[in-house]
C-alpha positions, -999 to +999 in steps of 0.1 A: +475+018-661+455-008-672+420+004-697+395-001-663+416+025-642+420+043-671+378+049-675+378+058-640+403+082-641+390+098-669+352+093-653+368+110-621+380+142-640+349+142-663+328+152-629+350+174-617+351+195-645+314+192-651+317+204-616+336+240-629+305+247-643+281+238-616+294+257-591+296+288-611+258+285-615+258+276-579+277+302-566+254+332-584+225+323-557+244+307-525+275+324-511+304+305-518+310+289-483+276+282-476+272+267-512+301+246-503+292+236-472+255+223-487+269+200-509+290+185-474+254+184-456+235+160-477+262+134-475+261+132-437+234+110-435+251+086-455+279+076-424+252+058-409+256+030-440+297+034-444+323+027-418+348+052-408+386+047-429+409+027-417+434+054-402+442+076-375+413+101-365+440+133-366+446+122-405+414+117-414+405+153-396+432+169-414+423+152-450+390+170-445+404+202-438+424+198-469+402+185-490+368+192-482+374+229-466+399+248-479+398+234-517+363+237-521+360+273-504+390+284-520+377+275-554+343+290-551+352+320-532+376+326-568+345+322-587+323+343-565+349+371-563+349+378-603+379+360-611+375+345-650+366+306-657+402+304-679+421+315-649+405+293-624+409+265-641+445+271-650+462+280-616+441+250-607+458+227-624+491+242-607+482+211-584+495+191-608+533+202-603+528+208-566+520+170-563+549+156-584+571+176-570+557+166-529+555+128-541+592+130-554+602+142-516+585+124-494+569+088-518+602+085-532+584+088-565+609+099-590+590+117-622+605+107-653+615+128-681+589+117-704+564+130-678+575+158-667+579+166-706+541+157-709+531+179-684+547+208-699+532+198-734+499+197-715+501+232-696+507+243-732+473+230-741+461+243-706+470+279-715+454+274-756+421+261-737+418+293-713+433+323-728+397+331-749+384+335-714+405+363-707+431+355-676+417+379-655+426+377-618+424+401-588+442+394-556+415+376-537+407+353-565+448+342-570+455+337-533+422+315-529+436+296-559+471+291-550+457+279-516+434+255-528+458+240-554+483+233-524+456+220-500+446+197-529+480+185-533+488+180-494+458+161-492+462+138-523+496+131-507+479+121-477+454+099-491+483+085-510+497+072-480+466+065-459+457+044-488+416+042-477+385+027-492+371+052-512+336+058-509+340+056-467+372+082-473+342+107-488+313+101-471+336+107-433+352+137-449+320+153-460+305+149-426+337+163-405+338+191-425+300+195-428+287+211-398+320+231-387+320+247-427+281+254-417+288+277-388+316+294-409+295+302-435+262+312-409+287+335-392+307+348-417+283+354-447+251+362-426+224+338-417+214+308-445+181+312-445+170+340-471+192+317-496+177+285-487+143+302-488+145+317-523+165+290-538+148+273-570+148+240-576+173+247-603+199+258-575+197+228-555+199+204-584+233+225-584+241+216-545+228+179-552+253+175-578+279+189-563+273+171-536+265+139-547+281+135-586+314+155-581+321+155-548+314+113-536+311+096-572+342+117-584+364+118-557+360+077-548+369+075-583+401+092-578+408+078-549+405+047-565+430+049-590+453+069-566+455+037-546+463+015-578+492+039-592+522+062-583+508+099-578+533+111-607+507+088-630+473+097-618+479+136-618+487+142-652+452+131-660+439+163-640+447+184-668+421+170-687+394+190-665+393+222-684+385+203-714+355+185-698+349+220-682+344+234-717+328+207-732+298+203-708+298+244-706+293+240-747+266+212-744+243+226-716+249+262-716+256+270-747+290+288-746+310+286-783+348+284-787+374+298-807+395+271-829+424+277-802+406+262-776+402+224-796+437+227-806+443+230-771+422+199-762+442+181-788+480+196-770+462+185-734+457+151-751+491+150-765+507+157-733+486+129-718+498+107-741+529+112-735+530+109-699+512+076-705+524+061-733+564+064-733+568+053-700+550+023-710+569+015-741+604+023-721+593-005-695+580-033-722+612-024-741+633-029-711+617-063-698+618-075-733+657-074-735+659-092-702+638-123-710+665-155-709+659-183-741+637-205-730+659-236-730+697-231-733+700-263-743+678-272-770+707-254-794+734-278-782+709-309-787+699-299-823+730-293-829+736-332-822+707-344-839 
């Protein structure tokens, strides 16, 4: 990856763990469907400005489901029904292996050993990172989890192949799912209106960002980079959003971590590296012993000379 994809990855996975923490502040006024289905709602103007992505209407419905329904829901109806930060995080990240494994099968991306190796090294730093937390999970919480990891994934593999512009991929997806999440949410968590009455300015600057930083700015920057590079590269870099998620939890709410949790960082980092790196060296190695002389000749004719 060259060092601009690289920012953007890492800009990408920045938001979306800033995001961790904003909708756990989110999800303590709004109900989690409803909260998710704001943060759909004030993109919808925005298709009047972007054109709808290049690709059949049935995929683009589907990537919505995916990606803007069930992932989103899943994850905040985890956070709303008591399950810990650590364990969210983690089994979020599960995504990571589910996508390797479904780009292997059906991208004919073959994970190397040196990735698959830094994944492991980073799931390692994954579990230093959370465990403080406390793992705590009930029922509701891991099913909503393991269904939002493998929505994640299916839809990453679709936007793999779809290969969209980014910003119209988000803005179209936020407005399918918008209204049809809306009803869901009016029906199944009573009507909206007592929440959007008493909500504080505080609560939407939670929806806006949602909305607007984590949900469009992050995810065109993922797509972006997922349309540059093999899925087995990009989704590595995921495992890098509990450590934003802790960070920005230490700088704005105040939240103080044991010495496991940086060692952690540093393991996640490591792992990174490794999935990064190696394969990189392996290749420039590789082309380097396959580079003919530059003239074959010039040996024989200062030899004459």
């Amino acid at each position: 990856m060259t060092a601009k994809n690289i920012t953007i990855c890492l800009l990408s996975v920045a938001l979306l763990g800033m995001n961790v923490v904003v909708s756990k502040l989110g999800v303590q006024h709004f109900p989690p469907i409803l909260f998710a289905s704001l943060r759909l709602m004030i993109l919808l103007p925005l298709i009047a400005f972007f054109p709808r992505p290049q690709m059949p209407y049935k995929t683009l419905m589907l990537i919505s489901i995916l990606w803007a329904m069930i992932y989103g829901v899943g994850m905040n109806v985890a956070l709303f029904s008591g399950i810990s930060a650590g364990a969210t995080v983690l089994m979020l990240q599960s995504s990571t292996f589910i996508s390797i494994i479904l780009a292997g099968l059906f991208l004919n991306e073959r994970p190397k050993i040196p990735q698959w190796t830094g994944v492991v090294i980073g799931f390692l730093g994954l579990y230093l990172v959370c465990k403080h937390q406390g793992l705590t999970v009930n029922m509701l919480g891991f099913l909503a989890l393991l269904i939002s990891s493998i929505s994640f994934s299916l839809g990453t593999l679709l936007v793999k192949k779809s290969n969209p512009d980014p910003i119209n991929m988000m803005v179209w997806m936020a407005a399918i799912a918008a209204i049809p999440m809306f009803l869901i949410s009016n029906y199944w968590e009573g009507t909206f209106w007592q929440y959007v009455q008493t909500a504080t300015a505080f609560d939407w600057s939670m929806v806006i960002f949602a909305g607007c930083g984590s949900m469009l700015l992050g995810g065109s920057c993922w797509i972006f980079v997922l349309n540059s590079h093999n899925m087995t590269t990009v989704m590595p870099f995921r495992m890098l959003i509990p450590v934003f998620a802790c960070t920005f939890a230490y700088l704005l709410l105040g939240e103080r971590y044991p010495s496991s949790t940086v060692l952690g960082g540093i393991v996640i980092m490591l792992g990174l590296a490794v999935t990064q790196i190696i394969p990189t060296l392996l290749q420039n190695l590789g082309s380097s012993k396959h580079v003919p002389d530059a003239d074959p000749g010039s040996h024989s004719r200062s030899s004459r000379t």
